[in-house]
SEFI-82778 format. One line per field, with one value per residue: x, z, y of N, C-alpha, C, CB in turn; residue number from 1; residue in three letters. Coordinates in Angstrom, 1 decimal, decimal comma. Atoms other than C-alpha are relative to their C-alpha. Glycine has a CB too. Layout:
BEGIN
n.u <- (X;...) .
n.w <- (Z;...) .
n.v <- (Y;...) .
ca.u <- (X;...) .
ca.w <- (Z;...) .
ca.v <- (Y;...) .
c.u <- (X;...) .
c.w <- (Z;...) .
c.v <- (Y;...) .
cb.u <- (X;...) .
cb.w <- (Z;...) .
cb.v <- (Y;...) .
k <- (NUM;...) .
r <- (Ala;...) .
//
This chain:
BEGIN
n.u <- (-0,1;0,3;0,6;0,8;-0,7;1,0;-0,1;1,1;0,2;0,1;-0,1;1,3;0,8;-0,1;-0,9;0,8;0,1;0,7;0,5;-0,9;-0,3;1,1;-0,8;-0,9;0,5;0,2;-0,9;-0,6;0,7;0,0;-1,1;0,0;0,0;0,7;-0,1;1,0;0,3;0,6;-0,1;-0,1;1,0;1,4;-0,2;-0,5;1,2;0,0;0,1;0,6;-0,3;-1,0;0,2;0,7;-1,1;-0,5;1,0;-1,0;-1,2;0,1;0,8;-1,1;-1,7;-1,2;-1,5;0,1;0,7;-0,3;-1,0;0,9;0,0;-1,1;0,4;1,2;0,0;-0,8;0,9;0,9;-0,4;0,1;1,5;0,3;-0,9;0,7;1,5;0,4;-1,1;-0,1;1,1;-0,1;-0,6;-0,9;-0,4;1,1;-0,4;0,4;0,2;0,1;0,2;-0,7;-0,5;-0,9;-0,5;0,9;-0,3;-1,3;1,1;1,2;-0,3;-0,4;-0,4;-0,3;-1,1;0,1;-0,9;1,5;1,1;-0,7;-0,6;1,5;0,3;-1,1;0,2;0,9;0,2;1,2;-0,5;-1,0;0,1;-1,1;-0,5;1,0;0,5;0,5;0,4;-0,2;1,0;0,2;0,8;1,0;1,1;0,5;0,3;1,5;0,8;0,8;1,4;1,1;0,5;0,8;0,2;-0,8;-1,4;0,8;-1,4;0,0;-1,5;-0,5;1,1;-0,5;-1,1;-1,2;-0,6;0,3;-1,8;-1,3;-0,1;-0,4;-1,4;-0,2;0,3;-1,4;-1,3;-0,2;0,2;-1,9;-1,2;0,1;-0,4;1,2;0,3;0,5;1,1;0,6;1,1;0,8;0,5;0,8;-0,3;-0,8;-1,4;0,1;0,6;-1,4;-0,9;0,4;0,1;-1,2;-0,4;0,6;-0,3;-1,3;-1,0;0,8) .
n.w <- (-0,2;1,1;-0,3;-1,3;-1,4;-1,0;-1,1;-0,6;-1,6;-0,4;-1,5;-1,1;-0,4;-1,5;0,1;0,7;2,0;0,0;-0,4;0,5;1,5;0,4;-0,3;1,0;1,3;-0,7;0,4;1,0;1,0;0,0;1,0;1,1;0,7;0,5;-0,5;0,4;-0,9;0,1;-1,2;1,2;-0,1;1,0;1,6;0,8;0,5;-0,8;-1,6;-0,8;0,1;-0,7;-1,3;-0,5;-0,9;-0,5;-0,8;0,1;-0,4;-1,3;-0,9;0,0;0,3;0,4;0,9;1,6;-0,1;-0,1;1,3;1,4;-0,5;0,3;1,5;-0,2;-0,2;0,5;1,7;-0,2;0,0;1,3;1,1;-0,3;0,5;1,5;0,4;-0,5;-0,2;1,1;0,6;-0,4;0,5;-0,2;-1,3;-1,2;-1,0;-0,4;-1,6;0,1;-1,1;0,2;1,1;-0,4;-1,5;-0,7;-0,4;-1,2;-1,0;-0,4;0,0;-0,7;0,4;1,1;-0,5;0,9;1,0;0,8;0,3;0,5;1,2;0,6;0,4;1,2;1,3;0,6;0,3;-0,5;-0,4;-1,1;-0,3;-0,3;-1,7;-1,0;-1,1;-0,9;-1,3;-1,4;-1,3;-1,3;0,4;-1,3;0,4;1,6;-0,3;-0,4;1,0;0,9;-0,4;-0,5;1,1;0,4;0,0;-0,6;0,5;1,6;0,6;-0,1;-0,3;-1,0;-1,1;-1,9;-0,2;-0,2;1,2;0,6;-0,9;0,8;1,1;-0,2;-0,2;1,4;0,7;-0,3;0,2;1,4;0,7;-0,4;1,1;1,4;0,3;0,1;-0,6;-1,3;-0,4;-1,3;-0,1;-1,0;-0,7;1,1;1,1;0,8;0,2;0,9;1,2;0,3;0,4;1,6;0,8;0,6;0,5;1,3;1,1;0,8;1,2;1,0) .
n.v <- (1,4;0,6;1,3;-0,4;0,2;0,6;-0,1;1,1;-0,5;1,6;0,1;0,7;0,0;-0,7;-0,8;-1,0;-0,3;-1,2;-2,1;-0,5;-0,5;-1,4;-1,1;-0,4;-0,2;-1,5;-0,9;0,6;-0,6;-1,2;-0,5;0,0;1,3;0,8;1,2;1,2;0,9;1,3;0,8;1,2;1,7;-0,8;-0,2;2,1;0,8;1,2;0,0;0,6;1,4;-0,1;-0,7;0,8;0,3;-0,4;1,2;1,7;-0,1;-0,8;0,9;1,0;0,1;0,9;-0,6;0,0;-0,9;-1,2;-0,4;-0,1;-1,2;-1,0;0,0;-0,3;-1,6;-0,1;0,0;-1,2;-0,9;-0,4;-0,6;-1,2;-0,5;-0,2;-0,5;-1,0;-1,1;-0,4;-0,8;-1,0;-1,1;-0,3;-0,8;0,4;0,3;0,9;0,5;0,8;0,4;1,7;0,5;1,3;-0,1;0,4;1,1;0,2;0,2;0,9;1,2;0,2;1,3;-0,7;-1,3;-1,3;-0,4;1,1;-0,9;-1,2;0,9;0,4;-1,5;-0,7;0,6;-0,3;-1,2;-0,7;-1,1;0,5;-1,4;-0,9;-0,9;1,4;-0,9;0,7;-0,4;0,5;-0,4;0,9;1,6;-0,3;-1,1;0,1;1,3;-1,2;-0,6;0,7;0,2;-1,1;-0,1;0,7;1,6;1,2;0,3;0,1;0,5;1,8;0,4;-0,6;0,5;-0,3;-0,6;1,2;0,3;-1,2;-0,3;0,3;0,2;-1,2;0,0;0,6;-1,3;-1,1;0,8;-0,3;-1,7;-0,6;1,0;-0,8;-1,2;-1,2;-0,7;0,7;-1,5;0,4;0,0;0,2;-1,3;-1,5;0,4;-1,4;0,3;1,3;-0,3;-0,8;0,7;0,3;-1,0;-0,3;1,0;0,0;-1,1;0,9;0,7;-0,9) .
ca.u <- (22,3;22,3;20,5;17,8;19,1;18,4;18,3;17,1;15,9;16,8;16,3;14,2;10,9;9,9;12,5;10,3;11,3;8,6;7,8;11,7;11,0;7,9;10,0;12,7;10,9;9,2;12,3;14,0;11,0;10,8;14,4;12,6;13,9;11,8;11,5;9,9;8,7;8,7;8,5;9,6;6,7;3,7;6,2;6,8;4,0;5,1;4,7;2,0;3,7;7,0;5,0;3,6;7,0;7,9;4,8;6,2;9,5;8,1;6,3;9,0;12,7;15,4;18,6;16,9;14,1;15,5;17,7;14,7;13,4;16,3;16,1;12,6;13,1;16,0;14,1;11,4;14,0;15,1;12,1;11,6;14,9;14,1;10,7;10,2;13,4;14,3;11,1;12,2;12,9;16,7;17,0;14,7;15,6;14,3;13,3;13,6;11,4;13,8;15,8;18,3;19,8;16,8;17,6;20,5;17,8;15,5;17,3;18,6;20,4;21,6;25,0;24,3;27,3;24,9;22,2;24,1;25,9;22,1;21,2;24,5;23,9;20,6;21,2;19,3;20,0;22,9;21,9;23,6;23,4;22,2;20,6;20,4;17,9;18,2;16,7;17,8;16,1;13,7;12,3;12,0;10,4;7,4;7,1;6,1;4,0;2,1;1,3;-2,1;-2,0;0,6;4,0;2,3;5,4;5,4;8,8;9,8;7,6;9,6;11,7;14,4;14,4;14,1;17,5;19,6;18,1;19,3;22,4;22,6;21,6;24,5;26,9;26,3;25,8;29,6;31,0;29,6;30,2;26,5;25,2;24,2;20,8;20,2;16,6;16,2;16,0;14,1;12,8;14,3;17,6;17,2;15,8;19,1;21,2;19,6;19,2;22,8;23,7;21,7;23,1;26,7;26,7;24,1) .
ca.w <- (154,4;151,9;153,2;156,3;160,2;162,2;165,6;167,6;171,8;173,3;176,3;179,5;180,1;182,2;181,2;179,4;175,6;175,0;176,7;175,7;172,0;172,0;173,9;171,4;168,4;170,0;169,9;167,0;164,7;166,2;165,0;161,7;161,2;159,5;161,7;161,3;164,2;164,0;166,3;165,3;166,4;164,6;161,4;161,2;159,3;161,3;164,5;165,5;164,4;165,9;169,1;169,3;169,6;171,8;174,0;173,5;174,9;177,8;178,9;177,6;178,0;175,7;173,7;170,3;171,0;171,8;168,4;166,2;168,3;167,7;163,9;163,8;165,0;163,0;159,7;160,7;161,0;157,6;155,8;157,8;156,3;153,0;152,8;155,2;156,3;152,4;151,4;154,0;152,7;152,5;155,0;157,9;161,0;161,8;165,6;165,7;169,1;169,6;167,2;167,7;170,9;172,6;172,4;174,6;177,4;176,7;175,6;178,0;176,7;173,5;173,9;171,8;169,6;168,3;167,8;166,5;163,8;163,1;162,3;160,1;158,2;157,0;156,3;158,6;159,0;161,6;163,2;162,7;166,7;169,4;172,2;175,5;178,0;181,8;184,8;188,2;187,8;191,0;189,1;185,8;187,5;189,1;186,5;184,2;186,7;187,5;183,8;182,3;181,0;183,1;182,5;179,3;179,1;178,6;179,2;182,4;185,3;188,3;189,3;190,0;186,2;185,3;187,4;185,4;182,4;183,0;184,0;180,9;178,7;180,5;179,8;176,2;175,9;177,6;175,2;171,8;172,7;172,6;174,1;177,6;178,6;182,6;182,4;186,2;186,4;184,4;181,1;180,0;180,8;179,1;176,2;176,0;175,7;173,0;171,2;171,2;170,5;167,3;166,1;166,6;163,9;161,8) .
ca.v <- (99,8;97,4;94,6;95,4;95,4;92,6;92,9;90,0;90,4;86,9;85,6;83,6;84,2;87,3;89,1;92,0;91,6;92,7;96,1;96,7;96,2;98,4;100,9;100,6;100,5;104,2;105,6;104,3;105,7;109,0;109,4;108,6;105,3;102,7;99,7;96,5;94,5;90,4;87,8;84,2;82,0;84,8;84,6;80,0;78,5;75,4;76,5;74,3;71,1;72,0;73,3;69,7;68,1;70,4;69,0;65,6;66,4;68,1;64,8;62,7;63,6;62,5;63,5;62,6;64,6;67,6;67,6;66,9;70,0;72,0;71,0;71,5;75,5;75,5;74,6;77,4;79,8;79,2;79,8;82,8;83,7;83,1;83,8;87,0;88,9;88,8;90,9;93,5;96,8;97,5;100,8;98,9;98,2;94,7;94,1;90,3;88,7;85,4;83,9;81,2;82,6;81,6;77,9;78,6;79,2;76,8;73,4;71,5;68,4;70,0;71,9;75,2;74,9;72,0;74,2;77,2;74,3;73,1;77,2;77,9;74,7;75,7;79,2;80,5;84,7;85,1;88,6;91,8;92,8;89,5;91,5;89,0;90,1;89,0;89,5;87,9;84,2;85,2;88,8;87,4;84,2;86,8;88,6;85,8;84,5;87,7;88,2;87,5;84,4;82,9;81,5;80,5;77,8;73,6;74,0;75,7;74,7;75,5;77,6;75,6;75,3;79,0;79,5;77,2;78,1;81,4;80,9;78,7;81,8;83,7;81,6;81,7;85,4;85,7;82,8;84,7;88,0;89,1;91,7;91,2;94,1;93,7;94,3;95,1;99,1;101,8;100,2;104,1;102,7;99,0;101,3;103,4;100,8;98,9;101,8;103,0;99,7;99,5;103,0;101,5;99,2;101,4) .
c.u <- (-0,3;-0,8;-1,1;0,6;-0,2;0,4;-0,7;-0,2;0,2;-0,3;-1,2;-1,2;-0,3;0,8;-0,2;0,9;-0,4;-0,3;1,5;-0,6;-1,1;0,6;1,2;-0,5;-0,6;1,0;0,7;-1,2;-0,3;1,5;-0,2;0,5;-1,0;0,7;-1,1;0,0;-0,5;0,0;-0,4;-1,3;-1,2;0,8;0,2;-1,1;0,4;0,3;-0,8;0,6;1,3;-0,2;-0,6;1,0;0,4;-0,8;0,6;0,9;-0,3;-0,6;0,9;1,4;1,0;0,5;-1,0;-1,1;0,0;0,6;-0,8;-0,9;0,5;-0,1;-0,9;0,2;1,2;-0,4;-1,0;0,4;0,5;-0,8;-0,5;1,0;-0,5;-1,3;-0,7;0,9;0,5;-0,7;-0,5;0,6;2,0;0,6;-1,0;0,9;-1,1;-0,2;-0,5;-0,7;0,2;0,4;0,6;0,8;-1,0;0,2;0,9;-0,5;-0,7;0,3;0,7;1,1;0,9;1,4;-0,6;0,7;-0,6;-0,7;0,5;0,7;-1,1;-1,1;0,8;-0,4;-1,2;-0,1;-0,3;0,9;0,7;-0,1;0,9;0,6;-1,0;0,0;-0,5;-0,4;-0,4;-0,1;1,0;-1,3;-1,8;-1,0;-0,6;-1,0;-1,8;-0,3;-1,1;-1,0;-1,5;-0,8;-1,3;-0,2;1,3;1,3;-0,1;1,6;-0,4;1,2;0,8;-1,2;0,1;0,9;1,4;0,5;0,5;1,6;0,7;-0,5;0,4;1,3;0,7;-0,1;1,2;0,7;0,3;0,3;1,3;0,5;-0,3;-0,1;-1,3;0,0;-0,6;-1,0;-0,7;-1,6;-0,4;-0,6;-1,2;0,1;0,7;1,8;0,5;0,4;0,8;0,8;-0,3;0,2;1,0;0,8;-0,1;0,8;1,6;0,3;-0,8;1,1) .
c.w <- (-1,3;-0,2;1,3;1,0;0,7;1,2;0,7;1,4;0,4;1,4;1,0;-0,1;1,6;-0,1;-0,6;-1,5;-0,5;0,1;-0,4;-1,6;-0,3;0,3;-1,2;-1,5;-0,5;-0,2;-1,1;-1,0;0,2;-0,3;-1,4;-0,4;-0,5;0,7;0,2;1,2;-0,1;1,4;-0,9;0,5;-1,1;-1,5;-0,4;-0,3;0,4;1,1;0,9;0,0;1,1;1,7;0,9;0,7;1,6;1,1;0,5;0,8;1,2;0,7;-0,1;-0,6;-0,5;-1,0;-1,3;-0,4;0,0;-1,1;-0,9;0,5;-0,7;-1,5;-0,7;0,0;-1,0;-1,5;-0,3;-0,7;-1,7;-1,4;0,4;-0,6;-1,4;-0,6;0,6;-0,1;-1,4;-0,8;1,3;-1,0;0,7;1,4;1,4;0,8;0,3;1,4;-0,1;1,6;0,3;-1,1;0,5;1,4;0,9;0,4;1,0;1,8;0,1;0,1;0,8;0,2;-0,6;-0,1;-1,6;-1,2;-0,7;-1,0;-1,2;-1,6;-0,9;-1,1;-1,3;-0,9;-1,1;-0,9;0,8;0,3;1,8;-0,1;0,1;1,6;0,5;1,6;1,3;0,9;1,0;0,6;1,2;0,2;0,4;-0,7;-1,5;-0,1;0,3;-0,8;-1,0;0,8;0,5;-1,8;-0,2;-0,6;0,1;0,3;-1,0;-0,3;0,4;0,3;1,4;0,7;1,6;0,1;0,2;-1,8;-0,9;0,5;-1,1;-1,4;-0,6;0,6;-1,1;-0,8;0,3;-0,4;-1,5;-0,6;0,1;-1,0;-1,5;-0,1;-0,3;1,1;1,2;0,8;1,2;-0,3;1,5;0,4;-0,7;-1,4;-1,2;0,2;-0,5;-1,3;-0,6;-0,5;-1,1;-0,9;-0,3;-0,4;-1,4;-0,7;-0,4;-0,7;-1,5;-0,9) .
c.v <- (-0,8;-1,4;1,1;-0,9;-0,5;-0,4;-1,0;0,2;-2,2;0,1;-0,9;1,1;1,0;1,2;1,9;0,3;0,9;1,2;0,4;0,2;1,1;0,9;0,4;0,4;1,9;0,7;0,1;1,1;1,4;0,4;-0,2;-1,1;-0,7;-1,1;-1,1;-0,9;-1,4;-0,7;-1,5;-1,1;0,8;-0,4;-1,9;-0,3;-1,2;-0,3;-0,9;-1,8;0,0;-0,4;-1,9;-1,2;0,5;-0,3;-1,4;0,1;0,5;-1,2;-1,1;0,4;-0,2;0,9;0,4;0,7;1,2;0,2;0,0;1,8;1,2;0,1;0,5;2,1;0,4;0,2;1,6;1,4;0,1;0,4;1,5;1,0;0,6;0,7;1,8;1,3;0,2;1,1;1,1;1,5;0,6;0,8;0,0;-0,5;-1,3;-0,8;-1,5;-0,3;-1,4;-0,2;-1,0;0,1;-0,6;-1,7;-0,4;-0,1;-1,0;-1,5;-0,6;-1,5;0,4;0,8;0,8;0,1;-1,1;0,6;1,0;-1,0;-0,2;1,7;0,5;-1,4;0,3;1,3;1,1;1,9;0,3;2,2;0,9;0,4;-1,1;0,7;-1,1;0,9;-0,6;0,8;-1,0;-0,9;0,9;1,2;-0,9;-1,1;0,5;0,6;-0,8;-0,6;0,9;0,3;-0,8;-1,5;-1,2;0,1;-0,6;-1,3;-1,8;-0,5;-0,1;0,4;0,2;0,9;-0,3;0,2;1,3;0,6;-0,3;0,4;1,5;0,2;-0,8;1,1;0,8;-0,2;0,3;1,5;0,5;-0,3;0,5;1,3;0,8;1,2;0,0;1,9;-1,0;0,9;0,1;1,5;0,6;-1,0;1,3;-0,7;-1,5;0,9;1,0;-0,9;-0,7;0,8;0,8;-1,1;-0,7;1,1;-0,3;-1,0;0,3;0,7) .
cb.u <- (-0,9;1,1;1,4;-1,7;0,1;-0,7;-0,3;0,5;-2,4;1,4;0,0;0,5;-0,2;0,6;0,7;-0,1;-0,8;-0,4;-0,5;1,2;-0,2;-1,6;0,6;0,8;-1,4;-0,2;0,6;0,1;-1,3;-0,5;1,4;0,4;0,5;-0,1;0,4;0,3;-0,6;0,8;-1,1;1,8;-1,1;-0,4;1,8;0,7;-0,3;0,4;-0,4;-1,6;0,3;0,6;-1,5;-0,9;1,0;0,4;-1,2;0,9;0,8;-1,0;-1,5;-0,4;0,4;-0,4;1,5;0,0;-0,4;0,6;1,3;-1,6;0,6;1,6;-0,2;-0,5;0,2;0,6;-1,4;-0,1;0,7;0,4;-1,7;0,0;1,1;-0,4;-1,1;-0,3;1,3;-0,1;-1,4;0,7;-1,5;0,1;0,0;-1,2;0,1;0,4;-1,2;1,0;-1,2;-0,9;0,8;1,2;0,2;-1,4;0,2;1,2;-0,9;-1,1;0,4;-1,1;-0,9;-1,1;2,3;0,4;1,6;-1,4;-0,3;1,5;0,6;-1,0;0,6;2,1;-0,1;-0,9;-0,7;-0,7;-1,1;1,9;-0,4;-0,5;-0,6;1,2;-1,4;0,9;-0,6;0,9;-2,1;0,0;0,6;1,0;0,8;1,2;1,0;0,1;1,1;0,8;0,4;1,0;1,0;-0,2;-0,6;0,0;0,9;0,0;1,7;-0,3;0,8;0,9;-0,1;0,8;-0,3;-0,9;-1,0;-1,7;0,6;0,6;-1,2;-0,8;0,2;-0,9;-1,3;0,7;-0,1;-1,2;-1,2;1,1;-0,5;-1,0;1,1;-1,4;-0,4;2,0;-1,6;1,1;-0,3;0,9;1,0;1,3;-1,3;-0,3;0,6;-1,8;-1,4;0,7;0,3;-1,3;-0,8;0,7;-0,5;-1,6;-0,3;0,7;0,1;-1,0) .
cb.w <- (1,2;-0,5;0,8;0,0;0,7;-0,4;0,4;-0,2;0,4;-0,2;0,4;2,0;-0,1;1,2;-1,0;1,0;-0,9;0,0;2,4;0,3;-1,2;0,6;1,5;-0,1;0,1;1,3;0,7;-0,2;-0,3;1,2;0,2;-0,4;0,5;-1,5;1,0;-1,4;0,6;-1,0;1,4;-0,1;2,2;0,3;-0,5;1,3;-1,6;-0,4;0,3;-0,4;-1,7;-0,3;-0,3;-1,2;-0,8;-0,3;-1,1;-1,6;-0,7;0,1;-0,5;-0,9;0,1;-0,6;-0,5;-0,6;0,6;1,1;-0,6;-0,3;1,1;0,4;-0,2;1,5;1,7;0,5;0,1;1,4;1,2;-0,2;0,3;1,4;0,1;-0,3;0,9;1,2;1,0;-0,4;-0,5;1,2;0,4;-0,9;-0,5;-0,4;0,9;-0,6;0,8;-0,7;0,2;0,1;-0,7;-1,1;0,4;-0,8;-0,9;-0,1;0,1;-0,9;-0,8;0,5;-0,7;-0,3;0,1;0,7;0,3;1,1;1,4;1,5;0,5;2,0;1,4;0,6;0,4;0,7;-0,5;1,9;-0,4;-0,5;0,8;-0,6;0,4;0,2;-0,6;0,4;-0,1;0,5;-0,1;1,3;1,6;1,6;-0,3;-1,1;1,4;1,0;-0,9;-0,8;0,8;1,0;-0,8;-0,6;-1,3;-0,7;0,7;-1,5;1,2;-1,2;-0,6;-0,3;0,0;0,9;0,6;0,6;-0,6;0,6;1,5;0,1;-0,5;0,7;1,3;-0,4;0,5;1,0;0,3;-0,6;1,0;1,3;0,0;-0,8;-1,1;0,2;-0,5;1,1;-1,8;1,4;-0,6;1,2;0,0;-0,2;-0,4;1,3;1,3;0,0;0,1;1,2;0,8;-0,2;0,4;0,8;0,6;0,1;0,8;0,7;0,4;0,8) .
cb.v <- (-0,5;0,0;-1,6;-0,2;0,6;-0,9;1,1;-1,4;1,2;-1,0;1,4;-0,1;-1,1;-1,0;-0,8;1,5;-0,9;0,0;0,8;-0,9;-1,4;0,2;-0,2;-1,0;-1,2;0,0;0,1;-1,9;-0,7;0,5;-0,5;1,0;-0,8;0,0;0,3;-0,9;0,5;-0,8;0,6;-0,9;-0,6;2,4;1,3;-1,6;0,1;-0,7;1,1;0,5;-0,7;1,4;1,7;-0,5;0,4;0,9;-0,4;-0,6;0,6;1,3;-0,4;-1,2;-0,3;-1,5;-1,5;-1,4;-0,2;0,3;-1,0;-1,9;-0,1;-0,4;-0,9;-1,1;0,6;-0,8;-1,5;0,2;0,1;-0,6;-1,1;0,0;-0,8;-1,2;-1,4;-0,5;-0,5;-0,9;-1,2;-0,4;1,1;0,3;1,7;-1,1;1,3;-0,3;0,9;-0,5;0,4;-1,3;0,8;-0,2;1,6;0,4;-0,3;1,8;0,7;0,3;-0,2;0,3;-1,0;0,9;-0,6;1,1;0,0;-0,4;0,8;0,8;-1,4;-0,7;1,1;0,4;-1,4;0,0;-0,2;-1,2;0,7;-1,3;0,3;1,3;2,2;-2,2;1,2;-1,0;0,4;-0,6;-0,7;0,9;-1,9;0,6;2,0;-0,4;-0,8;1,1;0,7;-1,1;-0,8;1,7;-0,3;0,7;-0,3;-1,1;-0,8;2,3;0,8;-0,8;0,9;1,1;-1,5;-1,2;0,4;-2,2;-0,7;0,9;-1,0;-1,6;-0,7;0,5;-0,6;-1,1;0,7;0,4;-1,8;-0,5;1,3;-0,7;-2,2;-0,3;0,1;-0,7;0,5;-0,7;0,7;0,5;-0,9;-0,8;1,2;2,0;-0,7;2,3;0,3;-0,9;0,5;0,6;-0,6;-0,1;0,6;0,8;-0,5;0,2;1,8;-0,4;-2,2;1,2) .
k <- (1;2;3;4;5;6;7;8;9;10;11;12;13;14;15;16;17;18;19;20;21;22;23;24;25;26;27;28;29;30;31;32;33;34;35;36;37;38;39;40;41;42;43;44;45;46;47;48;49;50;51;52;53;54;55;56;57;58;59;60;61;62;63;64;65;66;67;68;69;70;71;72;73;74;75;76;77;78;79;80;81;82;83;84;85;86;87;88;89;90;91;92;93;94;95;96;97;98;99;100;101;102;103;104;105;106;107;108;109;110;111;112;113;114;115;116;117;118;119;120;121;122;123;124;125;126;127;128;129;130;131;132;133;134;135;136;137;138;139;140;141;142;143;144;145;146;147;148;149;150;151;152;153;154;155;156;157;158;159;160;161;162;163;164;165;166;167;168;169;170;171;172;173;174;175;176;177;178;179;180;181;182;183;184;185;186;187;188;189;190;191;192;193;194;195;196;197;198;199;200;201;202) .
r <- (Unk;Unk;Unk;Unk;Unk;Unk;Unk;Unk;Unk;Unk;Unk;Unk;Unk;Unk;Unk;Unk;Unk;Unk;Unk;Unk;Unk;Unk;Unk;Unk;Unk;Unk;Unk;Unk;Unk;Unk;Unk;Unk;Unk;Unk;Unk;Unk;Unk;Unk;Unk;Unk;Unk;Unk;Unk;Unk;Unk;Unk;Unk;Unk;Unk;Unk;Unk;Unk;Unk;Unk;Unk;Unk;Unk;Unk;Unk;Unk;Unk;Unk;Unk;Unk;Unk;Unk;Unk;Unk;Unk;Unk;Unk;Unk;Unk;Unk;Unk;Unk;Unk;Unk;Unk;Unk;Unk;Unk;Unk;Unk;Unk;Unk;Unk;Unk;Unk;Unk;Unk;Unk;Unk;Unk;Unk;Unk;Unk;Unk;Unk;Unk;Unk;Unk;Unk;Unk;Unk;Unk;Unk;Unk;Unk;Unk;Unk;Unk;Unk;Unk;Unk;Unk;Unk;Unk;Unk;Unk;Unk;Unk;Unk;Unk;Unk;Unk;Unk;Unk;Unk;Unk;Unk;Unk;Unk;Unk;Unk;Unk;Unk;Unk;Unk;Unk;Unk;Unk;Unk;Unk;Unk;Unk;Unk;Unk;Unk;Unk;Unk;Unk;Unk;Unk;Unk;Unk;Unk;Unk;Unk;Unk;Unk;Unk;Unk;Unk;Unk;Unk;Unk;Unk;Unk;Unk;Unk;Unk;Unk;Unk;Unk;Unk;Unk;Unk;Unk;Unk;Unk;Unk;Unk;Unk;Unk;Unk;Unk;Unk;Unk;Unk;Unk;Unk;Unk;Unk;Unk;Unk;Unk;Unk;Unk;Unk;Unk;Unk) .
//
């Protein structure tokens, strides 16, 4: 490879991202790859200002809010570009946790092709392989709320909301041809598919 591989995990809340990417990451390095595990809120040095908006907008509603939002994560992600994914080592496999797919879940005003416009204008790194993970609303809705600290979310408060914002997420994952990982059986059979997914464009 001549650049490093970056794979990103999108998706609602609940969904197990996480215990996928540790499972993947597991298998991936016992075939000896070199893989690097991020996640975009630990890598934005302006996560807490962004995060404050995103507060804001949770208490108050509006178009122009959600675009400085979008902007806002948008900016992040370019510096993450610049600044992080650059000073990967070439033959790495890069396990991204969210990237710009994620906004397709979570914004709710915003059409995506917005978003996705607001992403390519900056720069921002446009992933080799966009891994959407879903659940049926209802498991992914219990899962997040059975978890330690919560539904950990300012965003998505009901269920009601976690539905469409998940059916919003699908929509997008059909319309750009991502990769669509049902997350409801065996995380061994999530952790297959990822993982021959990754080797096909390796």
């Amino acid at each position: 490879m001549s650049r490093p591989l970056l794979v990103t995990l999108d998706g609602p809340k609940g969904t197990g991202k996480t215990t996928l990417l540790e499972a993947v990451t597991k298998v991936l390095r016992a075939d000896n790859n070199k893989v690097i595990r991020l996640c975009e809120k630990k890598s934005d040095p302006f996560r807490a200002e962004t995060m404050a908006l995103v507060n804001k907008l949770a208490r108050n509603p509006s178009l122009d809010l959600e675009r400085e939002v979008c902007a806002r994560f948008a900016d992040s992600r370019a510096w993450i570009s610049q600044h992080v994914l650059t000073k990967q080592p070439a033959d790495t496999i890069i396990l991204m946790d969210r990237w710009y797919p994620s906004d397709a879940a979570f914004r709710r005003m915003v059409p995506f092709a917005e978003i996705l416009q607001l992403n390519m204008e900056r720069n921002v790194r446009t992933p080799d392989l966009h891994i959407g993970v879903v659940t049926a609303p209802q498991i992914s809705w219990a899962r997040a709320a059975a978890r330690s600290r919560g539904l950990g979310s300012t965003v998505m408060l009901k269920l009601e909301e976690h539905i469409a914002c998940t059916r919003a997420f699908e929509r997008e994952v059909a319309s750009h041809g991502w990769i669509l990982c049902r997350n409801e059986g065996t995380i061994d059979e999530a952790t297959l598919q990822v993982v021959s997914e990754i080797y096909s464009v390796l």
